[in-house]
C-alpha positions as CSV (number, residue, x, y, z in Angstrom):
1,X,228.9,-55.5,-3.0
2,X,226.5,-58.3,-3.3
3,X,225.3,-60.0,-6.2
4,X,221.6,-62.2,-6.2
5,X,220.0,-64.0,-8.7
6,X,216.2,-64.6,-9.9
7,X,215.1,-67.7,-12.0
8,X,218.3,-68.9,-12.1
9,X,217.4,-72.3,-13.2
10,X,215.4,-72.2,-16.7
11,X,214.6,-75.3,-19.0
12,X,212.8,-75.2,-22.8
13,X,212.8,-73.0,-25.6
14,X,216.1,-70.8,-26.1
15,X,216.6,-67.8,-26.0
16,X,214.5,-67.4,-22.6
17,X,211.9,-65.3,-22.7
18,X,212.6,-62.0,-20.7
19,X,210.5,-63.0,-17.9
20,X,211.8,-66.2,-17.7
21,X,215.5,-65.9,-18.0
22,X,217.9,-65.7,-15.3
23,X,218.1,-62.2,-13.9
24,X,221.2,-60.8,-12.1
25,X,221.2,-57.9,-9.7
26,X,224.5,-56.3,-8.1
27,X,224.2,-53.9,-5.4
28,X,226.8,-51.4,-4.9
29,X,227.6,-49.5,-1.7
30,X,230.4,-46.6,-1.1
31,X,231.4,-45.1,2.0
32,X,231.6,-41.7,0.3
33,X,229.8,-39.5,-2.5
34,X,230.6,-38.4,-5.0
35,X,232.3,-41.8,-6.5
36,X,232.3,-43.6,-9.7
37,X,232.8,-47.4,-9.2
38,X,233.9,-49.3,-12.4
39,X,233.0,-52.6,-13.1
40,X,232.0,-55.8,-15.0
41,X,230.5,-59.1,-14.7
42,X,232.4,-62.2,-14.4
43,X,232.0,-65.9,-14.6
44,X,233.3,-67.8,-11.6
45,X,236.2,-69.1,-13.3
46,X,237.0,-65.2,-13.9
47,X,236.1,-65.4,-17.6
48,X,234.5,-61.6,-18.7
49,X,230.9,-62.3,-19.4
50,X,230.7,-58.7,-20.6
51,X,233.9,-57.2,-22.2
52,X,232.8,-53.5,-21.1
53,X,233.8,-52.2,-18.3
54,X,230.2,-50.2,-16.6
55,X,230.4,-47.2,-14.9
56,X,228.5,-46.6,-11.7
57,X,227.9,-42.7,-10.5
58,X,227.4,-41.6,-7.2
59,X,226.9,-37.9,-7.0
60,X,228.2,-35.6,-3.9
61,X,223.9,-35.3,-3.1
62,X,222.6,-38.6,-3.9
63,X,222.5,-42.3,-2.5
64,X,225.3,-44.1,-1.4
65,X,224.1,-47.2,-2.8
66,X,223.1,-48.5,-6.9
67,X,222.5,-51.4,-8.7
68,X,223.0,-53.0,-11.8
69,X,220.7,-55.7,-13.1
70,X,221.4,-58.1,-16.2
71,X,219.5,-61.0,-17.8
72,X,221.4,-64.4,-19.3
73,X,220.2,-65.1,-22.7
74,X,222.2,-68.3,-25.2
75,X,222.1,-68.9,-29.0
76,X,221.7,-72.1,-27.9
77,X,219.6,-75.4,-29.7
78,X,220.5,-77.9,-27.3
79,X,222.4,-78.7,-24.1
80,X,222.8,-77.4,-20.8
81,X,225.1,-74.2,-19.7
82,X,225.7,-74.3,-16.2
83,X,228.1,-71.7,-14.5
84,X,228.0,-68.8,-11.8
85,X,228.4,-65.0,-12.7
86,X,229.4,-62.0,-10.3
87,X,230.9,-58.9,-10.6
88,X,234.6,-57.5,-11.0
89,X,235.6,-54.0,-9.7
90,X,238.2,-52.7,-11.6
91,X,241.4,-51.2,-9.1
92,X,244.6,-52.5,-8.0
93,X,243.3,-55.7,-5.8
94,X,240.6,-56.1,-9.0
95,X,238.0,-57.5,-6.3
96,X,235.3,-59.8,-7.0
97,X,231.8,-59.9,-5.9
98,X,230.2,-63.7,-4.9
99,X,229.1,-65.5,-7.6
100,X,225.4,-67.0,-8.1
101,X,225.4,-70.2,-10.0
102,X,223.2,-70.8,-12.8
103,X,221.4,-73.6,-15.2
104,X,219.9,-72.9,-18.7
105,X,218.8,-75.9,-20.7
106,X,217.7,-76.0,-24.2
107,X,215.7,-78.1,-26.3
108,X,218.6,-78.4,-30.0
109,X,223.9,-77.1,-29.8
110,X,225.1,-74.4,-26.9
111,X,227.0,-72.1,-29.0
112,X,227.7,-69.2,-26.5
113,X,226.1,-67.1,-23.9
114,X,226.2,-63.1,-22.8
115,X,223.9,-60.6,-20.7
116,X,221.7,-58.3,-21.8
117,X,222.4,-54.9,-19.7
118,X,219.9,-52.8,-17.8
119,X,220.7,-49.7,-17.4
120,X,222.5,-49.4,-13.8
121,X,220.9,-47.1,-11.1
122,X,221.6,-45.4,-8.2
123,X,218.7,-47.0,-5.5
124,X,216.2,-44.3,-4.1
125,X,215.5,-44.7,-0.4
């Protein structure tokens, strides 16, 4: 699993706009179908950025690979909230994806971040 970042580095009005925020995409691969692959995003410290766990589907006649994509918003005024986010997968060695770092900075107090879900998707092709 691989996580990769778009505008990951975002300075002005907060929230973001949608097509300016930073955008999160984790691709999924599993050596066998059908699968369900549970999961959640993480901050690099291993603080949950999302609380729920996601559920990834890969039926017995469809791809072997899916993705998930998120955007970082902040009810934010002021200040700078730099971190990196990945991906847990939930199982018995809980692995963890690599983590893309991060930099929103807003013109008046950071009170908290989260990601807005897209719904995940199994890739076509």
């Amino acid at each position: 699993m691989t996580v990769t970042g778009e505008d990951t580095g975002y300075a002005g009005l907060c929230p973001p706009p949608a097509d300016a925020a930073p955008t999160f995409t984790a691709t999924f691969a599993v050596d066998r179908a059908p699968a369900e692959l549970t999961y959640r995003w993480v901050s690099r410290d291993g603080s949950v950025v999302d609380p729920e766990w996601r559920v990834l589907a890969f039926p017995a006649d469809g791809d072997r690979t899916g993705r998930d994509v998120v955007r970082l918003t902040t009810y934010s005024r002021k200040g700078t909230l730099a971190d990196e986010i990945g991906v847990e997968v939930k199982g018995p060695d809980g692995t963890v994806s690599n983590t893309v770092p991060f930099s929103v900075t807003c013109d008046g107090t950071t009170t908290g971040w989260h990601t807005e879900p897209e719904t995940p998707e199994n890739s076509t092709g």
